[in-house]
KEMIFI-158024 format. One record per atom (N, C-alpha, C, O, CB): y, z, x; residue number from 1. Coordinates in nm, 2 decimals. Atoms other than C-alpha are relative to their C-alpha. Glycine has a CB too. Example, Ala and Ser with C-alpha at 12.3 -4.5 7.8 and 13.67 -1.06 7.14 Angstrom:
yy -0.12; zz 0.00; xx 0.09; pos 1 .
yy -0.45; zz 0.78; xx 1.23; pos 1 .
yy 0.12; zz 0.00; xx 0.09; pos 1 .
yy 0.12; zz 0.07; xx 0.19; pos 1 .
yy 0.00; zz 0.12; xx -0.10; pos 1 .
yy -0.11; zz 0.00; xx -0.09; pos 2 .
yy -0.11; zz 0.71; xx 1.37; pos 2 .
yy 0.11; zz 0.08; xx -0.08; pos 2 .
yy 0.22; zz 0.09; xx -0.03; pos 2 .
yy 0.05; zz -0.14; xx 0.04; pos 2 .
END
This chain:
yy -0.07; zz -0.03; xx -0.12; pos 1 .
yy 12.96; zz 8.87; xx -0.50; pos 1 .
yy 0.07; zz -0.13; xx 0.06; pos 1 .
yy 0.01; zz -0.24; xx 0.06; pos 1 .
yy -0.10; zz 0.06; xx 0.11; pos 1 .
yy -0.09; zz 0.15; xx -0.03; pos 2 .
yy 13.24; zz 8.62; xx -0.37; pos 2 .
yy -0.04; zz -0.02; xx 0.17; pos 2 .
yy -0.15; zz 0.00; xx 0.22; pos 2 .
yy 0.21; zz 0.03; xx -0.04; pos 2 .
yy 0.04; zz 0.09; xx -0.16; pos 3 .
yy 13.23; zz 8.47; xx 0.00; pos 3 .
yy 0.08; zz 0.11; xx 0.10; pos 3 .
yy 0.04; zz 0.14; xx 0.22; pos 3 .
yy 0.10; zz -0.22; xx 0.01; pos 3 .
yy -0.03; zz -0.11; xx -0.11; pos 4 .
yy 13.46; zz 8.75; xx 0.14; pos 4 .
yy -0.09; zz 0.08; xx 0.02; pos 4 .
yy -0.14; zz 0.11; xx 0.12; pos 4 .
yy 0.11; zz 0.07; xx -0.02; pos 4 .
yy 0.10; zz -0.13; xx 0.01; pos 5 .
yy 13.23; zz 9.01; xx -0.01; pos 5 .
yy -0.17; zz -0.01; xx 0.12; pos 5 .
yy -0.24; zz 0.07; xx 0.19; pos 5 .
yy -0.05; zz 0.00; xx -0.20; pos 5 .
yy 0.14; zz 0.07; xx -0.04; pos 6 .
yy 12.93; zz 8.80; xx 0.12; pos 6 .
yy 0.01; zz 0.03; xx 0.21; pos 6 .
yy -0.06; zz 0.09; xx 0.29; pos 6 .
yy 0.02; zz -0.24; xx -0.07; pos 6 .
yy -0.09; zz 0.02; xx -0.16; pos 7 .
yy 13.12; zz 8.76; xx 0.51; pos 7 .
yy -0.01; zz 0.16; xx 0.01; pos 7 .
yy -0.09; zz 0.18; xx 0.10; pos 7 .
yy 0.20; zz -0.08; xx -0.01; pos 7 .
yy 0.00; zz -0.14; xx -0.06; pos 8 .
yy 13.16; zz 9.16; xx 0.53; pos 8 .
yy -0.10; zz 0.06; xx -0.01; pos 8 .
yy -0.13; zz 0.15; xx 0.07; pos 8 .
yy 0.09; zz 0.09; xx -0.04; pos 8 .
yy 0.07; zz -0.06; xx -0.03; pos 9 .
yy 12.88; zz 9.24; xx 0.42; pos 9 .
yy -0.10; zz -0.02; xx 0.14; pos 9 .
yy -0.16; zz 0.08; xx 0.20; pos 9 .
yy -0.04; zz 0.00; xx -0.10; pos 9 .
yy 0.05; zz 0.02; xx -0.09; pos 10 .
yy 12.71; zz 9.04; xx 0.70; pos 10 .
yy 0.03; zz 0.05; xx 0.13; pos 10 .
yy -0.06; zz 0.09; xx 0.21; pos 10 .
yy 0.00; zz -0.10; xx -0.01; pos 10 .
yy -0.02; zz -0.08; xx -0.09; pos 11 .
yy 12.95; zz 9.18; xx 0.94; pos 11 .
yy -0.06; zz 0.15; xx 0.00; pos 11 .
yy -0.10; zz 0.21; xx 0.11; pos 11 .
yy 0.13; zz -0.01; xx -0.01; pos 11 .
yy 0.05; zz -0.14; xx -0.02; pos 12 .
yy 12.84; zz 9.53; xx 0.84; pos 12 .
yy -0.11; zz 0.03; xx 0.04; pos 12 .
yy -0.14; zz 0.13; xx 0.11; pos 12 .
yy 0.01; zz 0.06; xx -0.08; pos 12 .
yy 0.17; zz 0.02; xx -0.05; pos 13 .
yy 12.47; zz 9.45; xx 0.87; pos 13 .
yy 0.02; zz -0.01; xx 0.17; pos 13 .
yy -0.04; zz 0.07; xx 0.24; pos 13 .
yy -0.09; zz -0.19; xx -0.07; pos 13 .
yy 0.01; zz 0.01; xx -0.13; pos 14 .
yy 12.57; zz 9.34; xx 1.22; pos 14 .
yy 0.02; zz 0.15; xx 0.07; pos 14 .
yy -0.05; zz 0.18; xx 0.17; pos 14 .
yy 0.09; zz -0.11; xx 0.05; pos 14 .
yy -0.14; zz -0.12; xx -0.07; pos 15 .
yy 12.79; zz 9.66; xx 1.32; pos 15 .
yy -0.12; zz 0.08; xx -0.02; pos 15 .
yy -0.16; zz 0.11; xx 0.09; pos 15 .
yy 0.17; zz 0.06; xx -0.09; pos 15 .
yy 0.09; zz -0.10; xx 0.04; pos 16 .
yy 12.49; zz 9.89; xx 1.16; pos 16 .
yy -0.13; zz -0.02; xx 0.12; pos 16 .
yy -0.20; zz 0.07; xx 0.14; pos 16 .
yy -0.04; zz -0.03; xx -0.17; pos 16 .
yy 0.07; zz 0.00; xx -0.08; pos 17 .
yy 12.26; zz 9.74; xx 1.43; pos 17 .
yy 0.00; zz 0.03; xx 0.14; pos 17 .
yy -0.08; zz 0.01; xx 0.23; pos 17 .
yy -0.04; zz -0.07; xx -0.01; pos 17 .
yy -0.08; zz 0.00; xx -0.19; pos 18 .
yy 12.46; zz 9.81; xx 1.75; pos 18 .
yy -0.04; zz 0.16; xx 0.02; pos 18 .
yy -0.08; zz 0.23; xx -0.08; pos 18 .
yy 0.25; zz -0.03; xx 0.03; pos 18 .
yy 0.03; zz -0.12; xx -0.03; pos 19 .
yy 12.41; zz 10.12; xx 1.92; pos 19 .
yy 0.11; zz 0.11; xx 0.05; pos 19 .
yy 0.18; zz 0.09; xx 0.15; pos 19 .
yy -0.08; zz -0.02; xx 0.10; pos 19 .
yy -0.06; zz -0.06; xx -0.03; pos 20 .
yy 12.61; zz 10.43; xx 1.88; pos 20 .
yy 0.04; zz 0.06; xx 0.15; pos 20 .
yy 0.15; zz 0.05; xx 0.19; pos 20 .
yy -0.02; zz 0.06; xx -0.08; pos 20 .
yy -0.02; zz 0.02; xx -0.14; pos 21 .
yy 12.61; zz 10.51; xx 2.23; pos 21 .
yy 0.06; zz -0.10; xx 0.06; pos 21 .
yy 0.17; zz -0.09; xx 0.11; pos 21 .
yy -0.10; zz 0.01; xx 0.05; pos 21 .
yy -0.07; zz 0.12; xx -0.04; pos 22 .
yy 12.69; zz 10.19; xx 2.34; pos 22 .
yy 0.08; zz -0.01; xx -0.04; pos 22 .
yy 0.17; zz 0.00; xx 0.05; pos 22 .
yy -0.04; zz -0.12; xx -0.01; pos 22 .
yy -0.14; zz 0.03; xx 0.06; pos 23 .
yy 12.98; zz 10.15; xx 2.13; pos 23 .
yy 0.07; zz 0.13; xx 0.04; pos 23 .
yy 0.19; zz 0.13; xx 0.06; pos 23 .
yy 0.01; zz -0.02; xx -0.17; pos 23 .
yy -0.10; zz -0.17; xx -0.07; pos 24 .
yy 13.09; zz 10.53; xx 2.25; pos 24 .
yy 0.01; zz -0.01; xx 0.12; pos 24 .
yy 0.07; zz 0.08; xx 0.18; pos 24 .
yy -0.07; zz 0.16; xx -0.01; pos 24 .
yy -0.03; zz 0.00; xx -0.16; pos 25 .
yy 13.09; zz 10.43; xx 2.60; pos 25 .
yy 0.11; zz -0.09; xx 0.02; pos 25 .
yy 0.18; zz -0.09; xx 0.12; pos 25 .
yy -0.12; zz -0.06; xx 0.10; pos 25 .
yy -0.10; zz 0.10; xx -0.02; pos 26 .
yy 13.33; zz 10.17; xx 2.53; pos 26 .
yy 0.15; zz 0.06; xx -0.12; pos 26 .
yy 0.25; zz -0.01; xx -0.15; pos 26 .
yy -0.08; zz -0.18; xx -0.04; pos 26 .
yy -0.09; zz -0.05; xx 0.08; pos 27 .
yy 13.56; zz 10.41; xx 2.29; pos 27 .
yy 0.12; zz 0.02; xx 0.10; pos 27 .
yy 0.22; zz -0.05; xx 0.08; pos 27 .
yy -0.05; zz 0.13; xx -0.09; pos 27 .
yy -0.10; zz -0.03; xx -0.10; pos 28 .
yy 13.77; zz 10.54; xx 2.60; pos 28 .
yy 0.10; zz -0.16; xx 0.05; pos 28 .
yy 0.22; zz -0.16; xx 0.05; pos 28 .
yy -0.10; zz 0.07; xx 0.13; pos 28 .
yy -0.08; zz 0.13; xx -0.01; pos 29 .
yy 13.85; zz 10.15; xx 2.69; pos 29 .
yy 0.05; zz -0.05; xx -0.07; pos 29 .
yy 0.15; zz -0.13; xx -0.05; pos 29 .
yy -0.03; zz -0.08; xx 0.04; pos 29 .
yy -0.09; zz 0.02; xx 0.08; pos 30 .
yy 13.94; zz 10.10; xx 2.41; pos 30 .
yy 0.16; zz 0.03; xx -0.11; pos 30 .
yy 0.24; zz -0.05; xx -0.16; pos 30 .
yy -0.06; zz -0.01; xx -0.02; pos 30 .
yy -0.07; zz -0.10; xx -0.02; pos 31 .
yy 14.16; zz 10.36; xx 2.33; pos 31 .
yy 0.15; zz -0.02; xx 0.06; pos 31 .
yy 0.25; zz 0.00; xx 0.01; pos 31 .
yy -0.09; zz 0.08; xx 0.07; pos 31 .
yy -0.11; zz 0.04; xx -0.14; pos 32 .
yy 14.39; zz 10.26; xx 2.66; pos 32 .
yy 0.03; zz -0.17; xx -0.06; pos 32 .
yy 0.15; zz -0.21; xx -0.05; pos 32 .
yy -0.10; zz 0.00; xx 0.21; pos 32 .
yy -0.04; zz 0.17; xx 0.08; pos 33 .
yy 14.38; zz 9.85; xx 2.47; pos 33 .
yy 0.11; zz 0.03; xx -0.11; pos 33 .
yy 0.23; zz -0.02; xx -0.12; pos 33 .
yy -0.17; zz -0.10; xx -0.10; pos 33 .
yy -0.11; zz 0.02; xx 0.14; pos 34 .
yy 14.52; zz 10.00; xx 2.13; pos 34 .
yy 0.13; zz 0.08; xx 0.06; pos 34 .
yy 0.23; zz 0.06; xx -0.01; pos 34 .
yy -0.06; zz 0.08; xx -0.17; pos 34 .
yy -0.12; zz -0.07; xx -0.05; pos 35 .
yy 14.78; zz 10.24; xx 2.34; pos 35 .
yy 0.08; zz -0.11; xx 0.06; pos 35 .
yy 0.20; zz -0.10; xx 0.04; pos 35 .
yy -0.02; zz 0.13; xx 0.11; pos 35 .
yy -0.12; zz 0.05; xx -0.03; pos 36 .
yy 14.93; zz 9.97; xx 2.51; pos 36 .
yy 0.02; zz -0.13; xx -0.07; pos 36 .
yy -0.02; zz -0.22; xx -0.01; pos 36 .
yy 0.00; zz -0.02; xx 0.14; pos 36 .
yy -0.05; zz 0.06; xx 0.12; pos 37 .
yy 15.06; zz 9.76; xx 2.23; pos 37 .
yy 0.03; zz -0.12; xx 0.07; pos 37 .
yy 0.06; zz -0.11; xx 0.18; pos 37 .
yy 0.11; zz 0.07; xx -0.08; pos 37 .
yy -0.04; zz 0.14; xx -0.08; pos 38 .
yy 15.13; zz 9.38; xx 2.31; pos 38 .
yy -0.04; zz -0.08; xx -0.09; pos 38 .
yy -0.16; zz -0.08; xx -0.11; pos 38 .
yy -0.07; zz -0.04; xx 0.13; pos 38 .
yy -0.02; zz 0.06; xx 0.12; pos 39 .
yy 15.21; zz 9.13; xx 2.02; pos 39 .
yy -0.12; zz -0.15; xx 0.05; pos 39 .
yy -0.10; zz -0.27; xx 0.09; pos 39 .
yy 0.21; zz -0.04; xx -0.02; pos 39 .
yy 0.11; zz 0.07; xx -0.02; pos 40 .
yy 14.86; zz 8.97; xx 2.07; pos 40 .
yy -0.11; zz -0.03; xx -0.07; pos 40 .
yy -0.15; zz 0.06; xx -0.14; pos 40 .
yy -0.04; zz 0.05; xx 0.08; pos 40 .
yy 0.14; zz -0.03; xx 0.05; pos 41 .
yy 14.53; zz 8.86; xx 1.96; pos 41 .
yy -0.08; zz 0.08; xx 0.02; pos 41 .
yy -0.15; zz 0.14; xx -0.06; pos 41 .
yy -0.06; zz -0.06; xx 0.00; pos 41 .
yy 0.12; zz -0.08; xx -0.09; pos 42 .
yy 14.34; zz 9.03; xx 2.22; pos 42 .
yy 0.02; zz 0.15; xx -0.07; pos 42 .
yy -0.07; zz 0.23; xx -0.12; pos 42 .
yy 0.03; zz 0.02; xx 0.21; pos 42 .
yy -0.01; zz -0.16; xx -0.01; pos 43 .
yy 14.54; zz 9.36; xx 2.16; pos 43 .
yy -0.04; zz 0.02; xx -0.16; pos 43 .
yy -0.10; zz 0.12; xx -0.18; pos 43 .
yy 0.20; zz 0.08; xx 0.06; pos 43 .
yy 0.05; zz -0.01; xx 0.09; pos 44 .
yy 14.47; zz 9.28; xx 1.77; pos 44 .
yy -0.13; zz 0.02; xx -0.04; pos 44 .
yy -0.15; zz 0.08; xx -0.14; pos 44 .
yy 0.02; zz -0.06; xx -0.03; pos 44 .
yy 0.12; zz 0.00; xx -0.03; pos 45 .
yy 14.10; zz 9.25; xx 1.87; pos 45 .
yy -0.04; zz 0.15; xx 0.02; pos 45 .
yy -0.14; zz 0.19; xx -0.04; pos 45 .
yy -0.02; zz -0.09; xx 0.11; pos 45 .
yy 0.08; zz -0.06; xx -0.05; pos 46 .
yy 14.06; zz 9.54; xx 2.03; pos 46 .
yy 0.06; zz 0.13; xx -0.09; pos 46 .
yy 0.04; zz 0.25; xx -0.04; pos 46 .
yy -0.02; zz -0.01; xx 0.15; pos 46 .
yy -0.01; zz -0.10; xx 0.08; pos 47 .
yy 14.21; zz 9.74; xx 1.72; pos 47 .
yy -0.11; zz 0.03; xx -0.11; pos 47 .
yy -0.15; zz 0.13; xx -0.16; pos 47 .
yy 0.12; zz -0.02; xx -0.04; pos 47 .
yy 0.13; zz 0.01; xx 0.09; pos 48 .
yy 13.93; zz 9.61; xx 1.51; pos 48 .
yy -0.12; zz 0.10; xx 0.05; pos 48 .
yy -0.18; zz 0.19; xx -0.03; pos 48 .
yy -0.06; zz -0.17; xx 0.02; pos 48 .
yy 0.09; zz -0.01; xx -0.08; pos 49 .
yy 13.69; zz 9.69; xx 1.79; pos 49 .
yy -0.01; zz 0.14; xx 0.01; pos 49 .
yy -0.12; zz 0.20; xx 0.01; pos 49 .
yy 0.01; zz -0.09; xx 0.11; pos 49 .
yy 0.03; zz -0.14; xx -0.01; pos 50 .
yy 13.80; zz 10.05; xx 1.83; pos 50 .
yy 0.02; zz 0.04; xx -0.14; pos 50 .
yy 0.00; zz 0.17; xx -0.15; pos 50 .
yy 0.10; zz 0.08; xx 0.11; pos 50 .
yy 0.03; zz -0.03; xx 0.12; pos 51 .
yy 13.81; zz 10.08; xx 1.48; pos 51 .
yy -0.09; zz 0.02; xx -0.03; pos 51 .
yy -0.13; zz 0.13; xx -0.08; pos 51 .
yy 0.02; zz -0.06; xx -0.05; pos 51 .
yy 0.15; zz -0.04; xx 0.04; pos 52 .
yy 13.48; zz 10.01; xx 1.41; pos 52 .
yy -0.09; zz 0.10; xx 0.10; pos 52 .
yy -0.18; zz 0.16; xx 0.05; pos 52 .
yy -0.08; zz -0.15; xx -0.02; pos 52 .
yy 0.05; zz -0.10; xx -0.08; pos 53 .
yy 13.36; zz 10.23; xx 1.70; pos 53 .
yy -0.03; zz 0.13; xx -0.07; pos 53 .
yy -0.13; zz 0.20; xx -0.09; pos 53 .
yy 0.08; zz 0.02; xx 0.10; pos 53 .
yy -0.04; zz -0.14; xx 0.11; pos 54 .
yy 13.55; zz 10.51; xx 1.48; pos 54 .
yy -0.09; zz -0.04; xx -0.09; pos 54 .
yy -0.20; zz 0.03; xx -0.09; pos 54 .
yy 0.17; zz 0.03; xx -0.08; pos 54 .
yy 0.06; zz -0.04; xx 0.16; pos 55 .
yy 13.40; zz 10.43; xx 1.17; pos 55 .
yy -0.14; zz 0.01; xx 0.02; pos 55 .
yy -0.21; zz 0.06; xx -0.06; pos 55 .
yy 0.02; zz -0.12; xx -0.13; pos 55 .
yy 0.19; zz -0.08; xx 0.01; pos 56 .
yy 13.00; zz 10.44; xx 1.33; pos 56 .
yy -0.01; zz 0.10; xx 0.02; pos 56 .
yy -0.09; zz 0.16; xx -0.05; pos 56 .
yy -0.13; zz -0.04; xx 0.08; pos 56 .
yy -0.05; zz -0.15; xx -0.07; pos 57 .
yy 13.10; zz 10.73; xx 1.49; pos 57 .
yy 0.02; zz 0.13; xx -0.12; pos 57 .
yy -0.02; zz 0.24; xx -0.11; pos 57 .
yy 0.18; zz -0.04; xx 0.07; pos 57 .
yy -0.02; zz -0.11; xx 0.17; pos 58 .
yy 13.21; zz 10.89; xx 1.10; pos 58 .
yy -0.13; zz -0.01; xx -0.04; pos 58 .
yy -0.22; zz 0.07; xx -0.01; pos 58 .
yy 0.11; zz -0.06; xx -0.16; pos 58 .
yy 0.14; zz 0.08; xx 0.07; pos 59 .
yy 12.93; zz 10.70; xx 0.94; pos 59 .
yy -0.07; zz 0.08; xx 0.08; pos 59 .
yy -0.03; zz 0.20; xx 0.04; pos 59 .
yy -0.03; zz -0.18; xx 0.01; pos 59 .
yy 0.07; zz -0.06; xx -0.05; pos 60 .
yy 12.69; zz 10.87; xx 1.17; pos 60 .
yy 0.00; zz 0.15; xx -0.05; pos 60 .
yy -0.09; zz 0.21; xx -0.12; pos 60 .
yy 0.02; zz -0.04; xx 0.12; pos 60 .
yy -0.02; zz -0.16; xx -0.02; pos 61 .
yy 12.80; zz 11.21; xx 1.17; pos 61 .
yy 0.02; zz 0.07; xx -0.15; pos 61 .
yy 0.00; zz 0.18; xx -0.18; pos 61 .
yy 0.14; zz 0.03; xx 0.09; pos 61 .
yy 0.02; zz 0.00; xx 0.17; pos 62 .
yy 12.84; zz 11.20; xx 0.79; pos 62 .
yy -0.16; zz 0.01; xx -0.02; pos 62 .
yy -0.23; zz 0.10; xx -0.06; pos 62 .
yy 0.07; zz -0.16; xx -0.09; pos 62 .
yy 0.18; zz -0.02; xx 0.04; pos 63 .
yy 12.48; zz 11.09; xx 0.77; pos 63 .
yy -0.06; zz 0.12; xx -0.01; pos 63 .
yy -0.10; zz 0.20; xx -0.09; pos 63 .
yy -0.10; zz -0.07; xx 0.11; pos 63 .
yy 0.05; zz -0.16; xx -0.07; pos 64 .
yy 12.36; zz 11.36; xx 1.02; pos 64 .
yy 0.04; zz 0.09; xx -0.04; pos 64 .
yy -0.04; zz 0.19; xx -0.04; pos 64 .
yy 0.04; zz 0.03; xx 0.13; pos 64 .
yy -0.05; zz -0.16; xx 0.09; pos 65 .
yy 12.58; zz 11.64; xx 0.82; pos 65 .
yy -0.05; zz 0.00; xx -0.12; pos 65 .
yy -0.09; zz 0.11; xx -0.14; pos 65 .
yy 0.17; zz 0.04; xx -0.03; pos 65 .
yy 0.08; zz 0.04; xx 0.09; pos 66 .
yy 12.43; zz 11.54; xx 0.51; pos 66 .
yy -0.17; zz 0.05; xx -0.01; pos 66 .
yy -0.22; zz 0.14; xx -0.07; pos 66 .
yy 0.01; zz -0.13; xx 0.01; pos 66 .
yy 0.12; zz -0.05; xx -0.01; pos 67 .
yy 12.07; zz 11.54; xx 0.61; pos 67 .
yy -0.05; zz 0.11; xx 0.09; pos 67 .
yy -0.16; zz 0.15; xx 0.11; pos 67 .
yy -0.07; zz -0.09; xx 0.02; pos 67 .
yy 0.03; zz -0.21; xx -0.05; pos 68 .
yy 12.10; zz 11.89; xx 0.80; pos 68 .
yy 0.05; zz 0.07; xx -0.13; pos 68 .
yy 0.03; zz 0.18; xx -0.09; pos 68 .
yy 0.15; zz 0.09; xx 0.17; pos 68 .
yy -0.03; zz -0.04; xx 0.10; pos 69 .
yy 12.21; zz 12.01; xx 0.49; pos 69 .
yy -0.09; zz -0.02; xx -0.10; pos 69 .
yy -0.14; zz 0.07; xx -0.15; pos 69 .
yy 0.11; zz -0.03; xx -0.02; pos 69 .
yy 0.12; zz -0.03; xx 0.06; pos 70 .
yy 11.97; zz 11.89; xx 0.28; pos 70 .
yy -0.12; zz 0.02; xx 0.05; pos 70 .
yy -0.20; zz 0.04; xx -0.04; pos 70 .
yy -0.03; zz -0.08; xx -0.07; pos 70 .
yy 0.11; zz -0.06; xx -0.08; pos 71 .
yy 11.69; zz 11.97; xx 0.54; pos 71 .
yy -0.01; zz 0.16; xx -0.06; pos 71 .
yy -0.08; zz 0.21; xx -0.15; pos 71 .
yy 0.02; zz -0.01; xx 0.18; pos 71 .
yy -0.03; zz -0.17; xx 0.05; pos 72 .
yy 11.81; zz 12.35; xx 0.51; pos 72 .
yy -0.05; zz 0.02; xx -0.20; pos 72 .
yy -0.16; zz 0.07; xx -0.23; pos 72 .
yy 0.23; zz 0.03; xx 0.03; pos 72 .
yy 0.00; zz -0.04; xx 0.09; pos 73 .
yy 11.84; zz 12.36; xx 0.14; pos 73 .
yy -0.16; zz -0.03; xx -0.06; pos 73 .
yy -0.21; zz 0.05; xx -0.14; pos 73 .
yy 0.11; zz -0.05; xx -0.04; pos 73 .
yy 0.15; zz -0.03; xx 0.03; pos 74 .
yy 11.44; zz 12.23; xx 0.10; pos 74 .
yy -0.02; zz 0.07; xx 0.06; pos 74 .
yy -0.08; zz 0.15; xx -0.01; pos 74 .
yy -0.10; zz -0.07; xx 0.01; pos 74 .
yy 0.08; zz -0.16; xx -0.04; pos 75 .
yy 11.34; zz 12.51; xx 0.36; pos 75 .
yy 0.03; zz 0.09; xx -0.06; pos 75 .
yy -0.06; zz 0.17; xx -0.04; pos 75 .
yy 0.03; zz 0.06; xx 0.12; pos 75 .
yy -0.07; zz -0.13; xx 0.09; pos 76 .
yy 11.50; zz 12.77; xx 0.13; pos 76 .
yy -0.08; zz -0.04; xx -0.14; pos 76 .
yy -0.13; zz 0.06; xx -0.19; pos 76 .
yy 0.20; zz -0.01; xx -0.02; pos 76 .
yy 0.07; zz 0.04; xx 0.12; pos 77 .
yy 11.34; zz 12.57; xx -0.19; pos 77 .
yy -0.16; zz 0.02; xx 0.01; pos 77 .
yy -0.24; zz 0.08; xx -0.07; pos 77 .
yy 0.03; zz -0.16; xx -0.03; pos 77 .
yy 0.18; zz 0.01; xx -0.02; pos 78 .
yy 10.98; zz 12.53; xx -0.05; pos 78 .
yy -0.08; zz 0.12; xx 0.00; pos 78 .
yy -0.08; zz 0.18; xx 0.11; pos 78 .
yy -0.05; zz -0.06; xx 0.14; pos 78 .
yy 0.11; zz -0.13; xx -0.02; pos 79 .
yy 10.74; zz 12.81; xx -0.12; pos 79 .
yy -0.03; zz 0.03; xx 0.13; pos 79 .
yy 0.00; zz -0.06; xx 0.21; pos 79 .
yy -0.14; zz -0.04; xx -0.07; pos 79 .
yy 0.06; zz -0.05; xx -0.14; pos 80 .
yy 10.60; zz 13.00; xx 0.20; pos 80 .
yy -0.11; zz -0.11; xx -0.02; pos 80 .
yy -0.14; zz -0.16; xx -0.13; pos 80 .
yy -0.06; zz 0.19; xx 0.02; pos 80 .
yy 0.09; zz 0.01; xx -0.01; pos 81 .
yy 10.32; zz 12.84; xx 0.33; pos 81 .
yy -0.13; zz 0.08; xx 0.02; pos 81 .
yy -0.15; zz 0.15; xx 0.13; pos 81 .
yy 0.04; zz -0.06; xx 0.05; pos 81 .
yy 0.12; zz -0.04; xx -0.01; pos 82 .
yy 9.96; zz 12.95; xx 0.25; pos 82 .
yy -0.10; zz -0.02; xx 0.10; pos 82 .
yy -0.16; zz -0.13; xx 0.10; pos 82 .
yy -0.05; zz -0.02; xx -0.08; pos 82 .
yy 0.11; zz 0.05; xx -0.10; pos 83 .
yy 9.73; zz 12.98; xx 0.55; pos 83 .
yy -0.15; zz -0.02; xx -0.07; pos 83 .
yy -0.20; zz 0.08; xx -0.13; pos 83 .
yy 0.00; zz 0.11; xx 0.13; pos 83 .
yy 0.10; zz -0.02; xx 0.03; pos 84 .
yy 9.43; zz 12.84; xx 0.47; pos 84 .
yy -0.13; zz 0.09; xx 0.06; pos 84 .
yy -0.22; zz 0.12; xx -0.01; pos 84 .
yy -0.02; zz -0.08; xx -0.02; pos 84 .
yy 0.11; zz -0.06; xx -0.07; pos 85 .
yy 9.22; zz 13.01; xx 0.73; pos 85 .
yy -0.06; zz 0.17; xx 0.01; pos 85 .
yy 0.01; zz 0.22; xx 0.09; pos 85 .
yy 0.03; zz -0.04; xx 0.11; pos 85 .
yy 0.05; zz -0.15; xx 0.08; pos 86 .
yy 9.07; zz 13.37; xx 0.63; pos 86 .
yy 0.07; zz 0.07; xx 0.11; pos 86 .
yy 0.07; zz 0.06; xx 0.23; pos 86 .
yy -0.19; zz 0.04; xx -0.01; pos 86 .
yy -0.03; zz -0.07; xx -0.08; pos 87 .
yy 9.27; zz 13.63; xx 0.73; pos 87 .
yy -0.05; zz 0.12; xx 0.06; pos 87 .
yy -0.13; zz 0.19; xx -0.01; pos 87 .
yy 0.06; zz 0.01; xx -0.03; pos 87 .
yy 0.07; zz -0.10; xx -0.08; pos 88 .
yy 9.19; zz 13.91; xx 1.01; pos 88 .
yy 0.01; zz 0.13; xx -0.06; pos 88 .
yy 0.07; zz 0.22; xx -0.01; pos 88 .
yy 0.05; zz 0.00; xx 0.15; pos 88 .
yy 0.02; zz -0.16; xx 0.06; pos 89 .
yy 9.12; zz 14.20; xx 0.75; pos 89 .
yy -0.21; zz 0.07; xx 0.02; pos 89 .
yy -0.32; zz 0.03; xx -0.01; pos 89 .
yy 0.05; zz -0.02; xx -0.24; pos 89 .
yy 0.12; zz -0.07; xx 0.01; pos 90 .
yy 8.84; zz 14.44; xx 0.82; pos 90 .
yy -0.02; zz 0.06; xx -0.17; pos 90 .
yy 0.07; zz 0.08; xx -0.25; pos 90 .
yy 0.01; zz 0.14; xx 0.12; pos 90 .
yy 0.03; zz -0.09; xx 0.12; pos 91 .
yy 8.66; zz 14.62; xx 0.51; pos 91 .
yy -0.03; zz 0.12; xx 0.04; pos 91 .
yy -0.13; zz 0.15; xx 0.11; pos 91 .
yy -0.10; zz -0.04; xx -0.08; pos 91 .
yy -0.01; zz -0.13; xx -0.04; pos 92 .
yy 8.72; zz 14.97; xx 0.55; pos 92 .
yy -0.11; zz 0.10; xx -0.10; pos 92 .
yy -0.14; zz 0.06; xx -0.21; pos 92 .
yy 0.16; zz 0.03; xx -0.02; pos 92 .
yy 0.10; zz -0.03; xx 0.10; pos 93 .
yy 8.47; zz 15.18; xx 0.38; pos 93 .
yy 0.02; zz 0.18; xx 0.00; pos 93 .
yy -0.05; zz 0.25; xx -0.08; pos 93 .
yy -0.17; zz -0.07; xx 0.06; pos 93 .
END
């Protein structure tokens, strides 16, 4: 792995610890930064910034559609469950 590879991945480690919420409260302000365009760093900044918002935002919701999906498909796989506890039959005689 070379020194860029090395550099993003560290960035991503970081980004993966922030909190989707927190970064979704700040999607709307950012939003209004990349709409008003301005041959800047800042306004460069805050294309990154609502960028990556978007991509935990996918990333998440990807996850989450994924593991509802394979949740479902073991409930459908898994045998019924056997109660172990004796059931309420009379002997009829």
């Amino acid at each position: 792995m070379n020194g860029l590879e090395k550099s993003l991945n560290k960035i991503a480690d970081t980004i993966l610890h922030l909190d989707e919420a927190s970064l979704t409260s700040l999607w709307d302000e950012y939003k209004n930064k990349v709409e008003q365009f301005s041959r800047t760093a800042e306004w460069e900044r805050a294309v990154i910034i609502f960028s990556i918002i978007n991509a935990v935002r996918t990333k998440n919701a990807i996850f989450n559609e994924i593991l509802l999906k394979s949740n479902s498909e073991n409930n459908k796989k898994s045998p019924p469950k056997i109660s172990k506890e004796k059931p309420y039959l009379k002997l009829v005689k």
